[in-house]
MARKEBA-36387 format. One record per residue (C-alpha): residue in three letters; x, y, z; residue number from 1. Coordinates in pm, whole numbers, plus 50000, padded with zeros to 5 digits. Layout:
% MARKEBA-36387
R/residuo/east/north/up/num
R/ALA/X/Y/Z/NUM;
...
***
This chain:
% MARKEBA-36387
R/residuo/east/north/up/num
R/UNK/59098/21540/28245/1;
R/UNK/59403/21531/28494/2;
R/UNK/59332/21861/28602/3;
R/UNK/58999/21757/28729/4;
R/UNK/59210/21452/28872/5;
R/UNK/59450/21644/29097/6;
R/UNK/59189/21953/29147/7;
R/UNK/58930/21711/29331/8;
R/UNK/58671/21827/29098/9;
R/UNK/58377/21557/28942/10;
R/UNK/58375/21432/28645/11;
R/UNK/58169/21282/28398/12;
R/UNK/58344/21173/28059/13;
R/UNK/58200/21023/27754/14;
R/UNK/58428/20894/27514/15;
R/UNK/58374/20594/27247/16;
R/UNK/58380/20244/27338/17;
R/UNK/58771/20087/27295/18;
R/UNK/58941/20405/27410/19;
R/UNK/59067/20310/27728/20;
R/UNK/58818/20434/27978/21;
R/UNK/58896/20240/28242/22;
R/UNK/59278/20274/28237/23;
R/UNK/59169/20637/28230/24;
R/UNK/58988/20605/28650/25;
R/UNK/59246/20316/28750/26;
R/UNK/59551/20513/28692/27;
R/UNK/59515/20815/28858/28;
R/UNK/59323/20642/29134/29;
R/UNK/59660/20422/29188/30;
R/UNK/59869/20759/29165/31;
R/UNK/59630/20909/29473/32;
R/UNK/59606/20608/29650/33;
R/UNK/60023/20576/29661/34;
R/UNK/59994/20934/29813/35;
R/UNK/59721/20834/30102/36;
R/UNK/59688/20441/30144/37;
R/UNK/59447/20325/30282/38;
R/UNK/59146/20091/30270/39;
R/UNK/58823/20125/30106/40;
R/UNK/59030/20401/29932/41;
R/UNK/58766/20385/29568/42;
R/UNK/58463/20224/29518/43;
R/UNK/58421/20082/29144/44;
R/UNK/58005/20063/29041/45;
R/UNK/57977/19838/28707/46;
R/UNK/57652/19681/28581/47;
R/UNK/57812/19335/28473/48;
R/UNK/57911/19096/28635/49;
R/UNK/58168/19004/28316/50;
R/UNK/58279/19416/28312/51;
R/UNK/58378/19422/28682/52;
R/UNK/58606/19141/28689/53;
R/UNK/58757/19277/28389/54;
R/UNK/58830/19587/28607/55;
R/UNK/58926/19405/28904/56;
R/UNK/59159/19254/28677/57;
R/UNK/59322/19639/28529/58;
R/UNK/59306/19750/28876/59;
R/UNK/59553/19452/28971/60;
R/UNK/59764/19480/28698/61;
R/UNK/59828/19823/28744/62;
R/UNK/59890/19800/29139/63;
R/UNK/60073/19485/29152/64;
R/UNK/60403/19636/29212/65;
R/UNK/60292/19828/29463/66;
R/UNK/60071/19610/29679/67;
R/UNK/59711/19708/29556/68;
R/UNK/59455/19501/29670/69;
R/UNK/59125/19488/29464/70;
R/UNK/58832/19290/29575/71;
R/UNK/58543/19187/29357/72;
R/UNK/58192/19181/29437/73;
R/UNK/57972/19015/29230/74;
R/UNK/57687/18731/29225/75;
R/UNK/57752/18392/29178/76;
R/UNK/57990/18376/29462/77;
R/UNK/57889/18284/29796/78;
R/UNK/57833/18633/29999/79;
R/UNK/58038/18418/30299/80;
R/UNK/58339/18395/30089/81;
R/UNK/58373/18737/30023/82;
R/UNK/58293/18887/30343/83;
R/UNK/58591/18653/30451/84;
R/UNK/58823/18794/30183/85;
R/UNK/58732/19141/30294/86;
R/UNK/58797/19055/30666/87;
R/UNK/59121/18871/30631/88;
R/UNK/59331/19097/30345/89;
R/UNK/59058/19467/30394/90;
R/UNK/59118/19608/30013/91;
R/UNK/59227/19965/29842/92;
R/UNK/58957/19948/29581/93;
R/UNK/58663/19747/29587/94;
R/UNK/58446/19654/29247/95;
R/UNK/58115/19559/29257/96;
R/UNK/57767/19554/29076/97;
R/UNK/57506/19724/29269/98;
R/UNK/57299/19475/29333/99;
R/UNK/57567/19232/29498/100;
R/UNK/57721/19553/29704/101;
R/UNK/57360/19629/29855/102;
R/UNK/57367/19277/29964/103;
R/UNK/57688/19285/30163/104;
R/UNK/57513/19577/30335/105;
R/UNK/57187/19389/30435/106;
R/UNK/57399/19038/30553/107;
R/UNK/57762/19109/30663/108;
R/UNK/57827/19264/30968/109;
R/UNK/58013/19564/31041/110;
R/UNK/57964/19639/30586/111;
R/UNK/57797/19987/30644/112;
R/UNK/57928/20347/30679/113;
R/UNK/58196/20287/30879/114;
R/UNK/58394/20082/30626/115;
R/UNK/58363/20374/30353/116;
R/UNK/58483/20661/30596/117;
R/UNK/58774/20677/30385/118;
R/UNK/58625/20668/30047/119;
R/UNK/58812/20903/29824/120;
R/UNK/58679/20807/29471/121;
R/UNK/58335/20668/29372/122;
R/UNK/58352/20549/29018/123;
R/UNK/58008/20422/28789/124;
R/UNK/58129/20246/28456/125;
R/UNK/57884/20242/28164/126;
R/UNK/57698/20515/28337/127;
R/UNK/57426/20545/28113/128;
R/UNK/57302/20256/28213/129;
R/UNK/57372/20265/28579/130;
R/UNK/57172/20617/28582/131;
R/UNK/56905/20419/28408/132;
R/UNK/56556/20223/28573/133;
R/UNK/56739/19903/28601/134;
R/UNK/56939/20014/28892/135;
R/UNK/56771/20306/29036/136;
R/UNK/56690/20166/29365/137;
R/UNK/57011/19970/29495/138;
R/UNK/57187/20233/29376/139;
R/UNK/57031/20461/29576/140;
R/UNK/57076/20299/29857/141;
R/UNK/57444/20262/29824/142;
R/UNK/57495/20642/29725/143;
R/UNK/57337/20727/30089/144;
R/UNK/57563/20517/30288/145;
R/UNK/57930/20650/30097/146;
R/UNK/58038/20967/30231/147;
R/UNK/57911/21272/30087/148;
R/UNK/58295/21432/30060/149;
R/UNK/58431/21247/29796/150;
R/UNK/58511/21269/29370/151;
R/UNK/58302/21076/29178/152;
R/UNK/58348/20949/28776/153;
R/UNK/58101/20859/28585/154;
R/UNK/58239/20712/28255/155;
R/UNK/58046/20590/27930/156;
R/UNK/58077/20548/27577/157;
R/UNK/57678/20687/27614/158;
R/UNK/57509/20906/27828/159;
R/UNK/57189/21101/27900/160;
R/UNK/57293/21401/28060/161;
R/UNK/56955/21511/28208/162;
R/UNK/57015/21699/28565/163;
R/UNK/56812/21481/28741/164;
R/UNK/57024/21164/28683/165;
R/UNK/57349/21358/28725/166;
R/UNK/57214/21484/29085/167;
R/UNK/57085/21157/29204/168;
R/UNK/57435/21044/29156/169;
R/UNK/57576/21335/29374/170;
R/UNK/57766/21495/29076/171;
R/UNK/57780/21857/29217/172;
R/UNK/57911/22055/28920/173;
R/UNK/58135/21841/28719/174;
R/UNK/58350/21893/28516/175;
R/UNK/58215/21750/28165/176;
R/UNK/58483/21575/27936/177;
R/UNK/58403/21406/27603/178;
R/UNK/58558/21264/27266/179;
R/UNK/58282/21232/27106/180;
R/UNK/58093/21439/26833/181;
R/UNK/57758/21335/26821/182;
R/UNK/57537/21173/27053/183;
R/UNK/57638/20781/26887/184;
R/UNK/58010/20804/26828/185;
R/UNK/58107/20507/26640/186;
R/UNK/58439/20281/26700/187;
R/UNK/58699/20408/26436/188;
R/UNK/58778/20137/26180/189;
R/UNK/58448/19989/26185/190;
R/UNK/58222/19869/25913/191;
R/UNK/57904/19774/25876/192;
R/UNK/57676/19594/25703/193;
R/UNK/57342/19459/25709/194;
R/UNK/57234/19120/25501/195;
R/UNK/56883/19010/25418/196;
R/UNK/56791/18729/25495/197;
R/UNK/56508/18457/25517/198;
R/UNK/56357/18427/25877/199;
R/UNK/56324/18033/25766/200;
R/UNK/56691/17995/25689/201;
R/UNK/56833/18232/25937/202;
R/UNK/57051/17948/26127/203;
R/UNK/57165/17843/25769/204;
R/UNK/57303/18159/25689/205;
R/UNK/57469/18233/25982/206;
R/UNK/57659/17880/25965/207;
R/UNK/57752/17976/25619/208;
R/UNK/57873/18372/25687/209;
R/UNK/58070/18164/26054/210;
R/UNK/58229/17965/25802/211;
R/UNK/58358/18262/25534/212;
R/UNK/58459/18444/25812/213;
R/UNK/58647/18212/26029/214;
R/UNK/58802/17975/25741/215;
R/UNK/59043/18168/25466/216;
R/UNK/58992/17920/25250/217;
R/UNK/58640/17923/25163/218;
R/UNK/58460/18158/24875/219;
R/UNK/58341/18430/24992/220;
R/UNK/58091/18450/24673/221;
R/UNK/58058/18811/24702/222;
R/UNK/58058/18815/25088/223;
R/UNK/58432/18909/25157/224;
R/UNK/58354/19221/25329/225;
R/UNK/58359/19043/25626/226;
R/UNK/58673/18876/25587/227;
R/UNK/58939/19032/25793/228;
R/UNK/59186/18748/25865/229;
R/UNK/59308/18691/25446/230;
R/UNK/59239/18972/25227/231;
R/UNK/59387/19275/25416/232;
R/UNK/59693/19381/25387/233;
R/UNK/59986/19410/25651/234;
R/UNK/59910/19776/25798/235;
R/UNK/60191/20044/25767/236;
R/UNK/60272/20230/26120/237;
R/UNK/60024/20459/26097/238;
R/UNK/59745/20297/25965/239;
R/UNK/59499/20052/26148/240;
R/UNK/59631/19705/26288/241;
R/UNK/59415/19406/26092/242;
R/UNK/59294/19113/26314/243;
R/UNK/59439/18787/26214/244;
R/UNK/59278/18527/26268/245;
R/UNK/58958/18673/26396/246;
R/UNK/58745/18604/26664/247;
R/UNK/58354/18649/26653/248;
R/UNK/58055/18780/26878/249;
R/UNK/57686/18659/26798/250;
R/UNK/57437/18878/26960/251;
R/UNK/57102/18664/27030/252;
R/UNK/56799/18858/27236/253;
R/UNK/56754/18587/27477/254;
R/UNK/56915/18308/27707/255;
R/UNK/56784/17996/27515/256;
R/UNK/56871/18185/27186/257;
R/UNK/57213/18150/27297/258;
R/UNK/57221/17826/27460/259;
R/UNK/57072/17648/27106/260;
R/UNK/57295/17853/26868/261;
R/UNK/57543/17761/27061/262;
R/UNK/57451/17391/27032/263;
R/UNK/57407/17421/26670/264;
R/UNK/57737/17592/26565/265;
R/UNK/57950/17342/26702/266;
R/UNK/57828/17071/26493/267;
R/UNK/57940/17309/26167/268;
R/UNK/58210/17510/26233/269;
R/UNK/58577/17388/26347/270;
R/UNK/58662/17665/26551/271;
R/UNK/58569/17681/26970/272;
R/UNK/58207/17759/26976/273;
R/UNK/58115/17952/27354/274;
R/UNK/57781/18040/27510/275;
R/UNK/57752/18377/27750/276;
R/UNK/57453/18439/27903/277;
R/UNK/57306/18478/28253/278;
R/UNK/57154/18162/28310/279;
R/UNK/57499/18039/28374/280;
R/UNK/57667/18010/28736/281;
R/UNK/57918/18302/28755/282;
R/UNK/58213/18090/28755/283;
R/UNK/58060/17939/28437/284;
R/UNK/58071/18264/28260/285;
R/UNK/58414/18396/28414/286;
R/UNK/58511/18074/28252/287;
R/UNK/58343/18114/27965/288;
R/UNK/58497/18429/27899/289;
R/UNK/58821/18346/27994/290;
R/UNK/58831/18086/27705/291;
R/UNK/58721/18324/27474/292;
R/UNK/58964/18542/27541/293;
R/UNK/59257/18309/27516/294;
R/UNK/59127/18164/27215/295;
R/UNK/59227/18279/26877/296;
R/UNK/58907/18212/26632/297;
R/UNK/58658/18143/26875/298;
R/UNK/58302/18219/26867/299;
R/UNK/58116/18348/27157/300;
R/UNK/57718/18318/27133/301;
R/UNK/57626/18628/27379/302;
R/UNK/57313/18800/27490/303;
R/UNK/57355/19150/27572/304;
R/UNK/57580/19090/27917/305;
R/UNK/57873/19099/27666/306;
R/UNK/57772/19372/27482/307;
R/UNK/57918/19665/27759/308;
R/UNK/58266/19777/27817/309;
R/UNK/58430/19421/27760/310;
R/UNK/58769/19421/27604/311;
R/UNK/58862/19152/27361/312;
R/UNK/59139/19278/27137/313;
R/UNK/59081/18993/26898/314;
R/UNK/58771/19022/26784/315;
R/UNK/58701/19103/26386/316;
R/UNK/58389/19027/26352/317;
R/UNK/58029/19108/26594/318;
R/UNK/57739/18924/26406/319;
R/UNK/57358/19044/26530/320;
R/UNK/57151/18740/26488/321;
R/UNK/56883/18939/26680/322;
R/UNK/56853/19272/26611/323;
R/UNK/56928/19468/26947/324;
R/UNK/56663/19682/27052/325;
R/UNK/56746/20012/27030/326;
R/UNK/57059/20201/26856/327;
R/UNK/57231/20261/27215/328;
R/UNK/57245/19920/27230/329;
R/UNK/57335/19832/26871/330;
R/UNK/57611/20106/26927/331;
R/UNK/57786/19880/27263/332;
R/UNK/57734/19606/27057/333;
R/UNK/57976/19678/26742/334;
R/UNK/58211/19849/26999/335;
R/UNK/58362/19506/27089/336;
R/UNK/58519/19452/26776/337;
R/UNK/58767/19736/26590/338;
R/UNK/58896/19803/26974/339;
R/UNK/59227/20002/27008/340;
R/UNK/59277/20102/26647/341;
R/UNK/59227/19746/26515/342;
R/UNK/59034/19680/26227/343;
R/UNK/58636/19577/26257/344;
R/UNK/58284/19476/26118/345;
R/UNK/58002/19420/26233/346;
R/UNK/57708/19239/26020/347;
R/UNK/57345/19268/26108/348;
R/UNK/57140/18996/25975/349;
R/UNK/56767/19101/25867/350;
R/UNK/56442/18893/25839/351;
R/UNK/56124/18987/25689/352;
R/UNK/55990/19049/25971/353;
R/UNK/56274/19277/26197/354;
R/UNK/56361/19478/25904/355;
R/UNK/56162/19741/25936/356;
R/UNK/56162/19792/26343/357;
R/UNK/56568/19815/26204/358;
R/UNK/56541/20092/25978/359;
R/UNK/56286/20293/26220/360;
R/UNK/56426/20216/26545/361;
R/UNK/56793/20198/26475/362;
R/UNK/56907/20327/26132/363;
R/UNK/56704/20640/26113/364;
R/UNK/56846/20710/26499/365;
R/UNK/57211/20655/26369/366;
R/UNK/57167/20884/26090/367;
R/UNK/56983/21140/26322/368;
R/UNK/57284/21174/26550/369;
R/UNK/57528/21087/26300/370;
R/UNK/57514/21413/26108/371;
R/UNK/57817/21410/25898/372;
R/UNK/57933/21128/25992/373;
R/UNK/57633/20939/25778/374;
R/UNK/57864/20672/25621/375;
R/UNK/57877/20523/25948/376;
R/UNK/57548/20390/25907/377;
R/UNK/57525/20044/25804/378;
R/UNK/57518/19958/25470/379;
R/UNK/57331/19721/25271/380;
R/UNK/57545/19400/25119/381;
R/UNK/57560/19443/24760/382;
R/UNK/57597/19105/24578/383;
R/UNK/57480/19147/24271/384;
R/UNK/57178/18860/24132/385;
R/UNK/57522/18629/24054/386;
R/UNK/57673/18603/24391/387;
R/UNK/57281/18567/24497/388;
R/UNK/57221/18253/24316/389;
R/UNK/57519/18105/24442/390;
R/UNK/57480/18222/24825/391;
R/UNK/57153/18092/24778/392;
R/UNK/57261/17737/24636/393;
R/UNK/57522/17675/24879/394;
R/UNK/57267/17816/25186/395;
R/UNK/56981/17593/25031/396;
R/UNK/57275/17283/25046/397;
R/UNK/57333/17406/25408/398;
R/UNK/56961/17401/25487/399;
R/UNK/56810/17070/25565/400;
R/UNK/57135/16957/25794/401;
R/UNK/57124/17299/25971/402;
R/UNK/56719/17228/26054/403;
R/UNK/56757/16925/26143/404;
R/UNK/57065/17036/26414/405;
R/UNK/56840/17288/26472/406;
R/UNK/56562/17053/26562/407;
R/UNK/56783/16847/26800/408;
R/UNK/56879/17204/26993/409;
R/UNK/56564/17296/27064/410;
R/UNK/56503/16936/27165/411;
R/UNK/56801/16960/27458/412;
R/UNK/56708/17269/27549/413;
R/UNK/56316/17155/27662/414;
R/UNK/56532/16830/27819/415;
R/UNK/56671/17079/28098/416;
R/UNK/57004/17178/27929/417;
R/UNK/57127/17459/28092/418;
R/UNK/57401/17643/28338/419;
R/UNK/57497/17290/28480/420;
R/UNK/57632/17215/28128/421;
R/UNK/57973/17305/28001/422;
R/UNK/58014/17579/27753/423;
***
């Protein structure tokens, strides 16, 4: 891959999520930029606003000692504010979503061409999705305004390598790079598991599995596979690092999903309970995450804007309370936990009614692409018609105090809670 670095050539690398991909642009892009500074030196495409300021953040880090400047672009912020940023300190490397970058082209004077004469690198994170329908206007327009003499990366854990998309992105014979076996690589370390569940007492079991997971001193009662923080051992040297105490995603579908889940948990479990989802202000979610991250044990009630590229060492455990809708995005999802060799699981929790759109839509993929690597595919929790009765007992004890919370959620929510609220 440094060959293709140094050589100028393109380069599109797929490698699975947790294995450093950005650290594997950012670096050499410092190393060139050291050689030749100068402004507008790389241009940084992510789809997120969450994943960009994450790699603002890398880029920084890596630079500080030797003056980098990275400016983000994203919404949320007041387009005057960064136009003045870029005008008063001009940066290196410049990180943006597509959509925020083709504004700064429309409004702020003297953003066109001009500024990007020197463009060296163009990088697109989680290029499968930037390739995708989502973004294929504005990112069409900014392609035609950035020099045509330049390298350009595009990174993802997933891709679709049809020509088309790889043209349209101005990847003239690249050089292809991947770690990956199959078309899904899973996370090393992971496991996975699916529970069945009653779409009536769905918030019910969910408080209950928060609880297990989060508090060592419950009973699992036959659960434990998703206890990470008190029943594995200290890892030798070369064996995976546990997570302890653990931190935990929930997945929901939708915005109001998250904002009443979010409302609910916190009236059962101890532990920090954080919404994520893009009804909030941007500073509300930088915030957001930012807690999360600093927090040991939290729980973060996400939709799908956390599911890409973000890098939170410290979480064990990725719950889907919705099931995602397609195995490319099951596959982001349980790559935010078991990150950097760490230890992982995800759970998927199954209804009547989603089970079988699971097993045709996302299962039957997995094992497709899988090949020999079939034990990746999630596995059905065994409890045995012992541990049933008692999940059930304490779930049905759980039941009526988690509808009625439930009841008074949905209740705030139609009342206009919302991104003015704290998380």
């Amino acid at each position: 891959m440094w060959l293709s670095y140094l050589s100028g050539r393109n380069l599109v690398a797929l490698a699975e999520t947790g294995s450093g991909k950005t650290g594997a642009y950012a670096l050499p892009i410092v190393q060139k930029l050291l050689d030749n500074p100068c402004h507008y030196f790389a241009l940084v495409l992510a789809p997120t606003r969450e994943l960009a300021a994450q790699v603002q953040a890398q880029f920084s880090a890596l630079g500080k000692a030797v003056g980098l400047r990275a400016i983000l672009l994203v919404g949320g912020v007041p387009i005057t504010q960064q136009a003045d940023q870029m005008r008063l300190a001009p940066p290196h490397v410049l990180i943006a979503t597509p959509g925020r970058l083709v504004d700064h082209l429309k409004k702020t004077k003297g953003f066109d061409e001009i500024k990007f004469a020197n463009l060296h690198f163009l990088v697109i994170d989680e290029a499968d999705r930037m390739l995708g329908s989502d973004f294929d206007t504005v990112l069409e327009k900014v392609l035609c305004m950035l020099p045509r003499k330049r390298q350009t990366f595009l990174f993802s854990a997933t891709m679709t390598d049809k020509v088309g998309k790889l043209q349209r992105a101005s990847v003239r014979d690249p050089v292809f790079v991947s770690t990956r076996k199959s078309k899904f690589q899973m996370v090393a370390n992971l496991r996975q598991f699916v529970l069945l569940v009653p779409q009536a007492e769905l918030d019910s079991y969910l408080v209950y599995l928060l609880r297990v997971a989060l508090c060592p001193e419950m009973e699992a009662l036959g659960l434990d596979v998703i206890r990470l923080e008190s029943n594995v051992a200290e890892p030798e040297e070369d064996k995976p690092k546990s997570v302890m105490p653990t931190s935990v995603i929930v997945f929901t579908r939708t915005r109001v999903a998250s904002n009443r889940l979010s409302l609910l948990l916190r009236q059962f479990i101890r532990q920090p309970v954080i919404a994520l989802n893009g009804d909030m202000p941007q500073a509300q979610r930088l915030g957001a995450l930012y807690k999360f991250k600093q927090t040991n044990g939290a729980v973060l009630v996400a939709t799908d804007v956390a599911s890409r590229g973000l890098d939170i060492p410290q979480v064990g455990l990725v719950v889907n309370y919705d099931v995602p809708l397609d195995a490319k995005t099951y596959m982001h999802r349980v790559g935010r936990t078991a990150r950097a060799g760490r230890m992982g699981c995800a759970l998927t929790l199954l209804t009547q009614y989603s089970v079988v759109f699971f097993l045709k839509e996302i299962e039957s993929h997995l094992i497709s692409a899988l090949g020999n690597q079939s034990q990746k595919v999630p596995s059905l929790i065994e409890t045995g018609s012992a541990a049933d009765q008692a999940l059930e007992a304490v779930v049905g004890e759980l039941d009526a105090q988690v509808k009625e919370a439930g009841a008074q959620a949905n209740q705030i929510i139609r009342s206009g809670w919302g991104s003015t609220h704290p998380t």
